[in-house]
C-alpha positions as CSV (number, residue, x, y, z in Angstrom):
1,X,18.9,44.3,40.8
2,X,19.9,40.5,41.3
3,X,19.9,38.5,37.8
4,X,17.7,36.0,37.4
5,X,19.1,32.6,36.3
6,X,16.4,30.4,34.7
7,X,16.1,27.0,35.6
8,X,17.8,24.2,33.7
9,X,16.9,21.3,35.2
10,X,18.2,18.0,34.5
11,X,16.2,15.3,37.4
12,X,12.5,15.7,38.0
13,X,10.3,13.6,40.2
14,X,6.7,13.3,39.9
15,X,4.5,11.8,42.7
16,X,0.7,11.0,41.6
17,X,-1.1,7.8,42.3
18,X,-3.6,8.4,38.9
19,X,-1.2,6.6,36.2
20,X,-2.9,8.9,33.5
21,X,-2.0,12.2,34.8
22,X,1.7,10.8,35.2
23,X,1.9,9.9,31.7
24,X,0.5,13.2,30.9
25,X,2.9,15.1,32.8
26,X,6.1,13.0,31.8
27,X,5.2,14.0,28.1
28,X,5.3,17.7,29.0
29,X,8.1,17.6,30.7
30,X,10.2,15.2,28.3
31,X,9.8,18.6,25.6
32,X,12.3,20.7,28.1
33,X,15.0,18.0,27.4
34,X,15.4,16.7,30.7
35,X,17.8,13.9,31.4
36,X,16.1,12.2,34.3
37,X,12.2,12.0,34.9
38,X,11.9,9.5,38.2
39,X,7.7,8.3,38.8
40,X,6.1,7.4,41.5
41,X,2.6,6.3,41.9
42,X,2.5,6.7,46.0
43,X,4.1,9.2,48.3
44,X,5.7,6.5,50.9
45,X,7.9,4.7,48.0
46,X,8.7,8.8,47.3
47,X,9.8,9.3,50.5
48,X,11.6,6.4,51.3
49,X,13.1,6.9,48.1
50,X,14.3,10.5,48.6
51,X,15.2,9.4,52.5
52,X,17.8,6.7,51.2
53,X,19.1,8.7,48.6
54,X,19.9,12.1,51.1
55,X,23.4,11.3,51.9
56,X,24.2,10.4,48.0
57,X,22.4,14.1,47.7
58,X,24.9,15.5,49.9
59,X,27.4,14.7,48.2
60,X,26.8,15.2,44.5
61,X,24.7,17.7,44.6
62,X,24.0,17.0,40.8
63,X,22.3,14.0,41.3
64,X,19.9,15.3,43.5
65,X,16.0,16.0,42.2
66,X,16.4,19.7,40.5
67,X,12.0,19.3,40.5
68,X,9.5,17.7,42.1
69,X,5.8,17.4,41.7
70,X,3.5,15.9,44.3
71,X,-0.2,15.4,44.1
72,X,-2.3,16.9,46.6
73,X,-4.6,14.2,47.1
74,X,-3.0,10.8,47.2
75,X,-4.2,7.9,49.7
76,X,-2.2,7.1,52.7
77,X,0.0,9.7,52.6
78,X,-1.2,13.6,51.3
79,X,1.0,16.0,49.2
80,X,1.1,18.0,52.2
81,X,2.0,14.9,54.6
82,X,4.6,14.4,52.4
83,X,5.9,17.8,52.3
84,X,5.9,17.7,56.1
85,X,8.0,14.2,56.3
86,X,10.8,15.8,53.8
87,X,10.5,18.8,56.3
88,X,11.1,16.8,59.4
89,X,13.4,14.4,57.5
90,X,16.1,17.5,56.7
91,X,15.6,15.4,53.3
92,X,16.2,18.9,51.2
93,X,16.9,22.2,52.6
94,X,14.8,25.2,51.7
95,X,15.3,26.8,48.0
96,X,17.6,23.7,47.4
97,X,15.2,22.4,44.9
98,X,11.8,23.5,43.6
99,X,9.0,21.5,45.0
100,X,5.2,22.1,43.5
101,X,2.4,20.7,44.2
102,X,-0.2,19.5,41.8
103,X,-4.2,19.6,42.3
104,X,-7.5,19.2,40.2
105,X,-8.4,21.9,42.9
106,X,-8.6,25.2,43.3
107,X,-9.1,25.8,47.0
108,X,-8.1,28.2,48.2
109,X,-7.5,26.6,52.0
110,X,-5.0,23.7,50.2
111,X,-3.6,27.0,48.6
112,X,-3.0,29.0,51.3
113,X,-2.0,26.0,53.3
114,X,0.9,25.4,50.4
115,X,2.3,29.2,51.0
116,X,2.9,28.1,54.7
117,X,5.3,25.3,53.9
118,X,8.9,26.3,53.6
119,X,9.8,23.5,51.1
120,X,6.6,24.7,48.5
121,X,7.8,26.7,45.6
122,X,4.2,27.0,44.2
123,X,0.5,25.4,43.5
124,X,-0.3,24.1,40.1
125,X,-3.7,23.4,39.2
126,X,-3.6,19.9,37.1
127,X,-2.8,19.0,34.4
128,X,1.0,20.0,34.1
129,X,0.9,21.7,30.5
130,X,4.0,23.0,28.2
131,X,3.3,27.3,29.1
132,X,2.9,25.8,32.7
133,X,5.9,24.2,32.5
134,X,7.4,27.1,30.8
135,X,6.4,29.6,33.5
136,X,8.3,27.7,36.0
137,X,11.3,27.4,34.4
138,X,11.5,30.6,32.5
139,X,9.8,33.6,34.3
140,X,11.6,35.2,37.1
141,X,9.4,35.2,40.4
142,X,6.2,34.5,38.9
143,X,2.9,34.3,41.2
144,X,3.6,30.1,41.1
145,X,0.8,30.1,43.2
146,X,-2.9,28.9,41.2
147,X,-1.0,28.2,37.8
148,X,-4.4,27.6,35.8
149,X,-2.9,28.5,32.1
């Protein structure tokens, strides 16, 4: 049986264009001790971000993002057109990093839609709380799909 190794991680990105729900999350995730929490309020200044920042990545792998969360439902640019520019981008590589995206929904077409991108390590129905946040970071191979604690 393969150990599990519980994530530790030290750089998180959130993605969410309401400025509430980022303040909310960035206070649960600031009680696991994390040394970086990186905003952003649209998913084109994440991306171009995370597209300028790739090589860097490649090289110091410890600088890289250990978490991100990206809204569902942003303007311009969806969680999942996001997901699919990171994709096409080569920006991370699959199981390199945890990516979850957040929704006030529960449907289960954005859900199942989630499970068929490579780069999607779960579905978290909003807000981000502390057992939440726990689950992903403590509980080998959880169902991280509809986390509605």
């Amino acid at each position: 049986m393969q150990e599990y190794k519980k994530l530790d991680p030290n750089n998180i990105v959130l993605i969410d264009d309401n400025s509430v729900d980022l303040v909310i999350h960035e206070k649960v995730i600031k009680k696991f001790k994390v040394s970086s929490i990186r905003k952003f309020s649209d998913a084109q200044t994440a991306l171009s971000f995370f597209k300028l920042n790739k090589a860097k990545w490649e090289s110091n792998k410890k600088e890289q993002p250990d978490i991100v969360f990206i809204d569902i439902n942003m303007p311009n640019m969806n969680g999942f057109d996001l997901l699919k520019s990171l994709q096409d981008y080569n920006v991370f590589k699959q199981g390199e990093i945890k990516i979850f995206l957040l929704s006030s929904s529960n449907n289960i077409a954005d859900v199942n839609m989630s499970k068929q991108c490579s780069l999607c390590s779960g579905y978290i129905i909003k807000p981000l709380t502390y057992s939440k946040m726990n689950l992903i970071l403590n509980v080998a191979n959880p169902n991280k799909y509809i986390i509605k604690i």
